[in-house]
C-alpha positions in Angstrom: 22.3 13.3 -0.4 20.9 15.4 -3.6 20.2 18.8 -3.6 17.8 18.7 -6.6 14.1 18.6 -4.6 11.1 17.7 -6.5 8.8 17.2 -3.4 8.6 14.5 -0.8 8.9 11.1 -1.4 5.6 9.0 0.3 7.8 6.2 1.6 6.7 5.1 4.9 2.2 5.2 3.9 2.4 1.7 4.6 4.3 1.4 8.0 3.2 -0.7 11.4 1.9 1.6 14.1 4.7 0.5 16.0 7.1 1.9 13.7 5.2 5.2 13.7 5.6 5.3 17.7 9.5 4.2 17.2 9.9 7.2 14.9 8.1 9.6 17.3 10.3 8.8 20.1 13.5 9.1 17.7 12.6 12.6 17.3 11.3 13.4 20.5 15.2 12.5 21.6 16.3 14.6 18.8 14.6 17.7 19.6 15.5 17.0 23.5 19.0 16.4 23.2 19.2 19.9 20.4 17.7 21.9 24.0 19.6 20.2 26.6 22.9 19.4 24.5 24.8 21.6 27.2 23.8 19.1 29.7 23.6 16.1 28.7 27.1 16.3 26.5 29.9 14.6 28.2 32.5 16.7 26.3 32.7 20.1 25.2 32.6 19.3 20.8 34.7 21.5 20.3 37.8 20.3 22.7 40.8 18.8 21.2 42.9 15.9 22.8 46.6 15.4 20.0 46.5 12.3 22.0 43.4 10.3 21.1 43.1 11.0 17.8 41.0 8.6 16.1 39.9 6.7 18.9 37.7 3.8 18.6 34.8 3.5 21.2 35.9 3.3 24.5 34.2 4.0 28.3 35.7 7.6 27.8 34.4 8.4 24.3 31.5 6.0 23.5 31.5 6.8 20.5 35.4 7.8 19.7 37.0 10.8 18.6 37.6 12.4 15.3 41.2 13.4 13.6 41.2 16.4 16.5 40.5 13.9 19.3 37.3 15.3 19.7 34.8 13.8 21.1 31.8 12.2 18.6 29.5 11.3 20.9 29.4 15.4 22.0 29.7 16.5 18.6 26.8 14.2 17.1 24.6 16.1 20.4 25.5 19.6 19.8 25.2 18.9 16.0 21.5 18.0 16.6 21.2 22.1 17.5 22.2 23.4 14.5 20.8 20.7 12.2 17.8 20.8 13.1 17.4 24.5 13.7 18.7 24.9 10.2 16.0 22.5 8.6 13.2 24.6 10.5 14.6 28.1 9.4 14.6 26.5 5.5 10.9 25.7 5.9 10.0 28.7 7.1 11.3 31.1 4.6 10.1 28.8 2.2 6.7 28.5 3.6 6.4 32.7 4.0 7.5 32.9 0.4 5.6 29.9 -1.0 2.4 30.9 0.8 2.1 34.1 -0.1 2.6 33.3 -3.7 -0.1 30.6 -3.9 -2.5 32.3 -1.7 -2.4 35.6 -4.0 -2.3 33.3 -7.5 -5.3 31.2 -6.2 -7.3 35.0 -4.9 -6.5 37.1 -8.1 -6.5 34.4 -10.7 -6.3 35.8 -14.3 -3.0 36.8 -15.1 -1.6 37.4 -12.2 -1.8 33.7 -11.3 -0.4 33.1 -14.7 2.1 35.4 -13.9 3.2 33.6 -10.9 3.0 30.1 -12.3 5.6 31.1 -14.8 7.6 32.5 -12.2 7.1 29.2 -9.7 8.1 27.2 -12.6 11.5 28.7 -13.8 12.2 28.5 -9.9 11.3 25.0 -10.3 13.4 24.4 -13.1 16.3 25.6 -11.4 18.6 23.3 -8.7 18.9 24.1 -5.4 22.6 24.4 -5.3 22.0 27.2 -7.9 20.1 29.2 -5.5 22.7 28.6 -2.9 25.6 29.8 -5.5 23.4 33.0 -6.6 23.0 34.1 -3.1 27.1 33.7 -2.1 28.0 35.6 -4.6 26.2 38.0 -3.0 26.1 37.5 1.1 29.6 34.9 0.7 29.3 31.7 2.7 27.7 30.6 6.2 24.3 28.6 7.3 22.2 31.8 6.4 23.1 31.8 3.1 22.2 27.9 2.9 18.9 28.8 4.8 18.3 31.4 1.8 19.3 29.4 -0.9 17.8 26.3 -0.1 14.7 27.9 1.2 14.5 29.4 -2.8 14.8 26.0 -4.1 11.9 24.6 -1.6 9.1 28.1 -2.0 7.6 26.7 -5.4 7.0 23.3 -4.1 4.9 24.8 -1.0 3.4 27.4 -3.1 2.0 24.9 -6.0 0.7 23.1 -3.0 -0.6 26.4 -1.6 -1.8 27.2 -4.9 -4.1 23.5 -5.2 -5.2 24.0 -1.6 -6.4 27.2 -1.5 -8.1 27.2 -4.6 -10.3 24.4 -3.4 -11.0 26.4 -0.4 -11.9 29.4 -1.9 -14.4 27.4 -3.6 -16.3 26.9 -0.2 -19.6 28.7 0.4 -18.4 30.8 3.3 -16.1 32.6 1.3 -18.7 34.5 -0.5 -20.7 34.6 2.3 -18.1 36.8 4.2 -17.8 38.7 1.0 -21.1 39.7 0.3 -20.7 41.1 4.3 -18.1 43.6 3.0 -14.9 41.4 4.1 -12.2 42.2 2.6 -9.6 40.3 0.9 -6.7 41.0 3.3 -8.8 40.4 6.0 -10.9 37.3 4.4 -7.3 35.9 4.1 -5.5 36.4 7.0 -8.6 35.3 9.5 -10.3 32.9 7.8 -9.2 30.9 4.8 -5.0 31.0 5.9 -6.4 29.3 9.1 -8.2 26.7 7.2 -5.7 26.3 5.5 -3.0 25.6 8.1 -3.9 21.9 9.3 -3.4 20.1 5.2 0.0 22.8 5.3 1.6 21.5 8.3 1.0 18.0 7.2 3.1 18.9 4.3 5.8 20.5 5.9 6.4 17.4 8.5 7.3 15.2 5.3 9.8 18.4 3.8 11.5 19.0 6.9 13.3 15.9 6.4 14.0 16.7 2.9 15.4 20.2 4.4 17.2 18.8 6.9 19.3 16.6 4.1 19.4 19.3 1.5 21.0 21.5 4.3 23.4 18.6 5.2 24.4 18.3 1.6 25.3 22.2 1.5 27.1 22.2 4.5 29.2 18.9 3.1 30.2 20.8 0.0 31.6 23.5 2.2 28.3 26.5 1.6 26.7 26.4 4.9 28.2 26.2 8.5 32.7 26.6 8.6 34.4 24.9 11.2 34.6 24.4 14.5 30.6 23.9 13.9 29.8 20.4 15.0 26.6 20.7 12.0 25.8 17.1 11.1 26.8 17.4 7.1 29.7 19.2 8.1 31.0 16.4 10.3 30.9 13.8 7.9 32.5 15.9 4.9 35.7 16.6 7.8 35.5 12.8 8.5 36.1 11.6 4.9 39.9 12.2 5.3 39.8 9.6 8.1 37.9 6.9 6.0 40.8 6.8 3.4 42.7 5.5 6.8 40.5 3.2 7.8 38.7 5.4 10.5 35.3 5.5 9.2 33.5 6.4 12.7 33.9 10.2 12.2 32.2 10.3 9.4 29.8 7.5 9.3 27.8 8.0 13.4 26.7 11.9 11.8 25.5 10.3 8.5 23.7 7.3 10.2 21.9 10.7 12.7 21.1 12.2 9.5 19.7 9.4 8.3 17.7 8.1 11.0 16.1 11.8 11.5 15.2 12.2 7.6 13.3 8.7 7.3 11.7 9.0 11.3 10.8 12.7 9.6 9.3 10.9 6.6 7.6 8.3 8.3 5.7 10.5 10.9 5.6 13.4 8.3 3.6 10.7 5.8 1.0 9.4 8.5 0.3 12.9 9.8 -0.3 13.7 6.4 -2.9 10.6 5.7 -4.4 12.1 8.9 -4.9 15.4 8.0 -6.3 14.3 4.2 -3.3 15.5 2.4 -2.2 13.9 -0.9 1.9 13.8 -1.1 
């Protein structure tokens, strides 16, 4: 897991349709069992049973139990809330702050987008973990303030992209032509070109969601997002790591191998919607 994000990786360009369909149904489970993890958990995650601690897979506990005796199989389906949900809340603070900041550099130009380039690039300089320390010293700990800091780190990635796509589409005829018809900017923004501009945006944010979703995990491992009893993906395998010095390397390695399968499904479908939608990654 890294926490330094320089943009999405275009792994995946080059992958059999079938693959493509086997990563869409891997997060069409995802997102189903996040909504109906009350239901379709076996366990409630956060129950504790002093006498099947460290389980291995059995009819009971498919998937075992952690040092608490709690259920993984429940914890890995209620984590799928929270993980997911987080990685979604990331992008879109990012994308409001990111947006608006290429969308006003690409409109003004001059030195106000020169302005805002500097500003995008010290961002950029800085890691994300950085962000994530600057904003606990202010709010303390908790999955907000890995939302916030994260969501810091990701903004001048979407707004450079923001920045490239919107100038090119500013560039279009229709642009002036609303203009010359006494349109103004707010207006010419907000109704016509942000719409345009949405389609090559969400293509984007398909391939950085998984990149969120693993930046998020990372935060919550090193103890700055979600505390305990949260069954959160990353925060699952940091709590199992005491268990792999034993031997018992199911608590920590079934959320890992989730957050993996998620980020590279993510990538995969993120990468063809992309190609679809004419976006360069």
């Amino acid at each position: 897991m890294t926490l330094q994000m320089r943009g999405p990786v275009a792994s995946g360009r080059n992958a059999k349709p079938w693959v493509f369909y086997v990563c869409i149904g891997i997060l069409a489970l995802a997102v189903a069992v996040a909504i109906f993890a009350d239901w379709v958990a076996p366990y409630d995650p956060s129950a504790t049973d002093f006498s099947a601690l460290y389980q291995q897979p059995t009819a009971e506990h498919w998937f075992g139990t952690d040092q608490l005796g709690r259920d993984l199989l429940s914890r890995v389906i209620h984590g799928a809330r929270p993980s997911l949900l987080g990685a979604i809340a990331l992008l879109a603070f990012a994308t409001v702050v990111g947006v608006l900041i290429g969308v006003v550099a690409a409109w003004r130009r001059g030195w106000v987008d020169t302005v805002l380039a500097r500003l995008t690039d010290v961002m950029f300089a800085f890691p994300g973990l950085l962000f994530v320390v600057l904003v606990i010293a202010v709010f303390d700990r908790g999955p907000a303030t890995a939302v916030i800091g994260m969501g810091l780190a990701f903004a001048p990635i979407i707004a450079k992209f923001t920045r490239a796509v919107a100038l090119e589409e500013l560039s279009r005829p229709y642009v002036d032509a609303y203009r010359l018809q006494g349109v103004g900017p707010i207006q010419l923004c907000t109704r016509y070109v942000l719409p345009n501009l949405m389609p090559t945006l969400l293509g984007y944010l398909v391939v950085l969601f998984g990149e969120g979703l693993l930046s998020l995990a990372a935060l919550n491992f090193l103890g700055f997002g979600a505390q305990p009893p949260s069954s959160e993906w990353g925060l699952m395998v940091q709590e199992g790591r005491s268990g792999v010095i034993q031997g018992f390397v199911g608590p920590a390695l079934i959320p890992g191998l989730a957050i993996a399968i998620v980020v590279v499904a993510t990538n995969v479908v993120g990468v063809r919607m992309s190609d679809k939608l004419s976006v360069r990654t």
